[in-house]
Backbone atoms as SQL, in Angstrom:
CREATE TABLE atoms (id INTEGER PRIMARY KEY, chain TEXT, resi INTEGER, resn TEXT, atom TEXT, x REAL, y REAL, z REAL);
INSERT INTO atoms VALUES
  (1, 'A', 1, 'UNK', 'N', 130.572, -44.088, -159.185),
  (2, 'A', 1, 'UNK', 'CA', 129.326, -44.155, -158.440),
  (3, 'A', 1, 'UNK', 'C', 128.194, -44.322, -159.455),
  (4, 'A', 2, 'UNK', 'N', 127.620, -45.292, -159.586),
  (5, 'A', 2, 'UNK', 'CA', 126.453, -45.947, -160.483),
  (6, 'A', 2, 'UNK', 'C', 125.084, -44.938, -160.067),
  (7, 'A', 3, 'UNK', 'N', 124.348, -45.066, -160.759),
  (8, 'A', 3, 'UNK', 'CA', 123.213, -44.568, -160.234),
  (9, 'A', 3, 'UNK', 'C', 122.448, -44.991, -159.637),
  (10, 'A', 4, 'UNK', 'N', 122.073, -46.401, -159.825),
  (11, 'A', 4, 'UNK', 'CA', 121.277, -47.328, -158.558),
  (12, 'A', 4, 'UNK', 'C', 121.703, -47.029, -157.250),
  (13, 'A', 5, 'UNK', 'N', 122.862, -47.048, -157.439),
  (14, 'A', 5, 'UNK', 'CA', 124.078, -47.303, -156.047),
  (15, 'A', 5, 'UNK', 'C', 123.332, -45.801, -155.301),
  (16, 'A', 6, 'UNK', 'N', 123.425, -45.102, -155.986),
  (17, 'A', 6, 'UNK', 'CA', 122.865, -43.190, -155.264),
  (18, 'A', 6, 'UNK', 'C', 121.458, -43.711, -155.010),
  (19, 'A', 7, 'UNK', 'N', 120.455, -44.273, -156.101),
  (20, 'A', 7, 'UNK', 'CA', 119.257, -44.515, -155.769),
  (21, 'A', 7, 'UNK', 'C', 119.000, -45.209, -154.451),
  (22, 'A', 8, 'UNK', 'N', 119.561, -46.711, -154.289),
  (23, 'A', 8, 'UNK', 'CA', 119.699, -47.089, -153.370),
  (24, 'A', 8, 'UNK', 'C', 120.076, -46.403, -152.113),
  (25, 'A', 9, 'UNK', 'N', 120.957, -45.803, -151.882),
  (26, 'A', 9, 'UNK', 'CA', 121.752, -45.034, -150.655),
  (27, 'A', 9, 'UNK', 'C', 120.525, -44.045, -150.641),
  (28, 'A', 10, 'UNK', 'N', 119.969, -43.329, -150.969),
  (29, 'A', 10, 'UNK', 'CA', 118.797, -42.434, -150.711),
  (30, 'A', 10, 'UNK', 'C', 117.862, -43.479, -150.000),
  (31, 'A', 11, 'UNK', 'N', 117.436, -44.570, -150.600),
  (32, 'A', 11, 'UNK', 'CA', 115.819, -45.315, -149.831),
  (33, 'A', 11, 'UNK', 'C', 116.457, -45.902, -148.417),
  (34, 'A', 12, 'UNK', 'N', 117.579, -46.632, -149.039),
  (35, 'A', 12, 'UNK', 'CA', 118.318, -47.450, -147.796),
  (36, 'A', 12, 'UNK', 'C', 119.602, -47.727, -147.753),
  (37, 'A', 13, 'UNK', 'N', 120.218, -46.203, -146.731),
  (38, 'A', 13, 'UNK', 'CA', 121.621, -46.153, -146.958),
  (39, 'A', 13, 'UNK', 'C', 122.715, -47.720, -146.795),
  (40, 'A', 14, 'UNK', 'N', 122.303, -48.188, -145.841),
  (41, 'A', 14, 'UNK', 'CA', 123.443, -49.566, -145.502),
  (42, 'A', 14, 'UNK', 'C', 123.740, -50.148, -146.381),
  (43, 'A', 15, 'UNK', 'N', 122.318, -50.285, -147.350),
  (44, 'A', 15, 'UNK', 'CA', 122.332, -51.671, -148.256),
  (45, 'A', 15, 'UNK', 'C', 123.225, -51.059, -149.651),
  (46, 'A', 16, 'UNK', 'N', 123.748, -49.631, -149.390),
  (47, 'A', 16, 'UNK', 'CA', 124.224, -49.365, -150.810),
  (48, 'A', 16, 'UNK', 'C', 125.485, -49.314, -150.818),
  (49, 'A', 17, 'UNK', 'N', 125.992, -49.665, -149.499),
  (50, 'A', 17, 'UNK', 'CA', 127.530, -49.686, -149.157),
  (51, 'A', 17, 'UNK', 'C', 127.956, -51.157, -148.393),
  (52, 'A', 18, 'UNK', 'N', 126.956, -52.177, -148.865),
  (53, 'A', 18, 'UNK', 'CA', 127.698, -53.331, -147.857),
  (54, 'A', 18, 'UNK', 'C', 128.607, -53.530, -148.329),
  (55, 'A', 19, 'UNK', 'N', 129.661, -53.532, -149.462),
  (56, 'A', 19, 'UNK', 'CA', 130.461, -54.069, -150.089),
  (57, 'A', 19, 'UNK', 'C', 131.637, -53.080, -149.458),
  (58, 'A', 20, 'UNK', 'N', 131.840, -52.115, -149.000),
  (59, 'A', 20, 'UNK', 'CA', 132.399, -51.179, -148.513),
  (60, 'A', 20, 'UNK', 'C', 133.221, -51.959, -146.782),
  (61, 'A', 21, 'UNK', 'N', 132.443, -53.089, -146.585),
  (62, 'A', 21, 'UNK', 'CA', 133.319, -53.367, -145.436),
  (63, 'A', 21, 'UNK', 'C', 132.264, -52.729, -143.753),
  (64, 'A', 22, 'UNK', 'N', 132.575, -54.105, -143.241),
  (65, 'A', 22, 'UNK', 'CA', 131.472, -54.090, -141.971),
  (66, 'A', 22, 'UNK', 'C', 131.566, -52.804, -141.243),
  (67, 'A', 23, 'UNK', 'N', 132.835, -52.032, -140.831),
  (68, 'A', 23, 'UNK', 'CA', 132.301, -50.794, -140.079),
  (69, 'A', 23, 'UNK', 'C', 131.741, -49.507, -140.880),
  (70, 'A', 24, 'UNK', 'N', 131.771, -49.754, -141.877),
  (71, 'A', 24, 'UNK', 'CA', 131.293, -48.375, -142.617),
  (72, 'A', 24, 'UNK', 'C', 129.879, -48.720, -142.537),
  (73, 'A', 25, 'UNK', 'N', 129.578, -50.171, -143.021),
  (74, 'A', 25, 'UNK', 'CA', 127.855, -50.690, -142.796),
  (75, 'A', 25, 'UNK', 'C', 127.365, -50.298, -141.513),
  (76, 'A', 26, 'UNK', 'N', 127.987, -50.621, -140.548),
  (77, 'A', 26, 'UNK', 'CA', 127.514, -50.721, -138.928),
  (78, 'A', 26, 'UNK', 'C', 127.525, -48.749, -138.985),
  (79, 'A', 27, 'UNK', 'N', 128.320, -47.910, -139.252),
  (80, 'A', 27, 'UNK', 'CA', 128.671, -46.718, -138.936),
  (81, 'A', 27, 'UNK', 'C', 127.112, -46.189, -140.065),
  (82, 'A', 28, 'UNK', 'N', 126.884, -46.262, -141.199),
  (83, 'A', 28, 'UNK', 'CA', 126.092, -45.855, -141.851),
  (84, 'A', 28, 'UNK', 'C', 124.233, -46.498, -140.649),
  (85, 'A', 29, 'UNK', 'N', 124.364, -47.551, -140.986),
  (86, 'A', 29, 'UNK', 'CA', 123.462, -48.145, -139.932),
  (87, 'A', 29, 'UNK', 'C', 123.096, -47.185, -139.252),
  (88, 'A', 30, 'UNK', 'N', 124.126, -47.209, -137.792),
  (89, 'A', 30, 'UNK', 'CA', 124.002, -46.634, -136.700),
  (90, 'A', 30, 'UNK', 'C', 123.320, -45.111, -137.357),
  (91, 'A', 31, 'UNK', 'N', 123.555, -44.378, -137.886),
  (92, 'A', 31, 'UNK', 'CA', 123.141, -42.976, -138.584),
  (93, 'A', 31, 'UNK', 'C', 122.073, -42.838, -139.031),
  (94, 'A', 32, 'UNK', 'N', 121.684, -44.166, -139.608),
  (95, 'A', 32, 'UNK', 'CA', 120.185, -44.315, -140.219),
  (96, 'A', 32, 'UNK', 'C', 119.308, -44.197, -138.880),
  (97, 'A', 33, 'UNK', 'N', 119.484, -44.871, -138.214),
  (98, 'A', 33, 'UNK', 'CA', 118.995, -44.905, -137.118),
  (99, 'A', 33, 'UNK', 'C', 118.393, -44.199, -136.253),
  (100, 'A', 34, 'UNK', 'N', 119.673, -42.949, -136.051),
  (101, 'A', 34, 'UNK', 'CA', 119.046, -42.033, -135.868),
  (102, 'A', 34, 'UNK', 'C', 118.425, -40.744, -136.468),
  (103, 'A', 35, 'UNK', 'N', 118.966, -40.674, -137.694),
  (104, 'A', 35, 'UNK', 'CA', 117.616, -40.289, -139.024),
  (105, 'A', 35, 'UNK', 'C', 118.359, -40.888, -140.359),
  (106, 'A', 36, 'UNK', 'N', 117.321, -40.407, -141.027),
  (107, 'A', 36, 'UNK', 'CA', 117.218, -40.752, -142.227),
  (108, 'A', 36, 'UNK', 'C', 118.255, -39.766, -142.799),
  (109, 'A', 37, 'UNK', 'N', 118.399, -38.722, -142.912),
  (110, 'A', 37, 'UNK', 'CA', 119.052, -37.614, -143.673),
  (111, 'A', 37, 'UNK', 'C', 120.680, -37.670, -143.543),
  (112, 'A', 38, 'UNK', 'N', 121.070, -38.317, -142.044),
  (113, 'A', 38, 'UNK', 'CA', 122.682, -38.407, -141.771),
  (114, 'A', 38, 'UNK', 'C', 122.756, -39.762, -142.317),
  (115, 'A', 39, 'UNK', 'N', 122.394, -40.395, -142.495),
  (116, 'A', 39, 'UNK', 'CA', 122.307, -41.891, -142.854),
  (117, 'A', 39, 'UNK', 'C', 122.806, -41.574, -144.550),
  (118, 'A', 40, 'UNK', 'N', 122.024, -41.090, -144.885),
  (119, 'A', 40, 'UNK', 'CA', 122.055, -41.042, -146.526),
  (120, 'A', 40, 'UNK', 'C', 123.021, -40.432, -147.196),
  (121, 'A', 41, 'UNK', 'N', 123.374, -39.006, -146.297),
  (122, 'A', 41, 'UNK', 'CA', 124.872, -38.089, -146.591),
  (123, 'A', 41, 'UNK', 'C', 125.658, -39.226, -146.016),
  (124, 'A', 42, 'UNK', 'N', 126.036, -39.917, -145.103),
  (125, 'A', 42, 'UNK', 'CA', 127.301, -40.724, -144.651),
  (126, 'A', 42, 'UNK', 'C', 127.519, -41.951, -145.982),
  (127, 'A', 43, 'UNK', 'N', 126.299, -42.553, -145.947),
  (128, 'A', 43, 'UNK', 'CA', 126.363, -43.297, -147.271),
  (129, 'A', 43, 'UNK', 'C', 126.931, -42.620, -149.036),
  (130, 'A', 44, 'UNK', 'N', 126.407, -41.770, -149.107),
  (131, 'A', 44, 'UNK', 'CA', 126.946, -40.852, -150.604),
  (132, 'A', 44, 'UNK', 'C', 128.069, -40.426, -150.325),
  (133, 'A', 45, 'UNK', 'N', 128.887, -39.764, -148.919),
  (134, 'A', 45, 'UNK', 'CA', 129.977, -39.545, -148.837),
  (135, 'A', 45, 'UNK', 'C', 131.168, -40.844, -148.715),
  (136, 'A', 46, 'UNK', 'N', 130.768, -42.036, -148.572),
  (137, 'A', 46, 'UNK', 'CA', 131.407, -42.880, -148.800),
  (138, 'A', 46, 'UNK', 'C', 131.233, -43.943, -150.572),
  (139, 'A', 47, 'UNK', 'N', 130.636, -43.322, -150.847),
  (140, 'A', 47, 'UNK', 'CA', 130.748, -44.149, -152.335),
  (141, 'A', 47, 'UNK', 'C', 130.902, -42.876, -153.437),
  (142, 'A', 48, 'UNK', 'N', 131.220, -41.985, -152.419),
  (143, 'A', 48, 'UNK', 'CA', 131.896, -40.823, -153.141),
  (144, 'A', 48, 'UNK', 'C', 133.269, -40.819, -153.196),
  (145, 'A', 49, 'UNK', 'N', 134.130, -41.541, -152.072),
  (146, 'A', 49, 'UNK', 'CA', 135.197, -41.685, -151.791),
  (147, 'A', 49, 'UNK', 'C', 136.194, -42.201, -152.850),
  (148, 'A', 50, 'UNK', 'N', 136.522, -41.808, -153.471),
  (149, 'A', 50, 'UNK', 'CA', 137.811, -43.003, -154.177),
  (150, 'A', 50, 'UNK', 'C', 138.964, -43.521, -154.134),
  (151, 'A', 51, 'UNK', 'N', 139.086, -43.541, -152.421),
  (152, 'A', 51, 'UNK', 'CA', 140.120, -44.556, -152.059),
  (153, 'A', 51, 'UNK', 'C', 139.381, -45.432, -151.511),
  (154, 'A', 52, 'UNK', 'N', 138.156, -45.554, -151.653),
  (155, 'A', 52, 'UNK', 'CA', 137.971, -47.464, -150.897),
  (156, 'A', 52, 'UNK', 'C', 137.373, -48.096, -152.228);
């Protein structure tokens, strides 16, 4: 996990996981959506992951 990549996922979770594959984007999305704070944990918990 790079540090931009965390920087990024804090301002704007989607854009720090597009490479991660369309439903995790759409699933992070959808979260942003409805706030900011689940958006950003769903994003860090997936580029935290190290099986994808």
């Amino acid at each position: 996990m790079s540090f931009w990549r965390v920087v990024l996922a804090i301002f704007f979770p989607p854009l720090a996981i597009i490479d991660k594959g369309c439903g995790s984007v759409l699933i992070v999305l959808l979260l942003t959506l409805c706030g900011w704070v689940p958006g950003t944990i769903a994003a860090l918990v997936i580029l935290n992951n190290p099986n994808s």
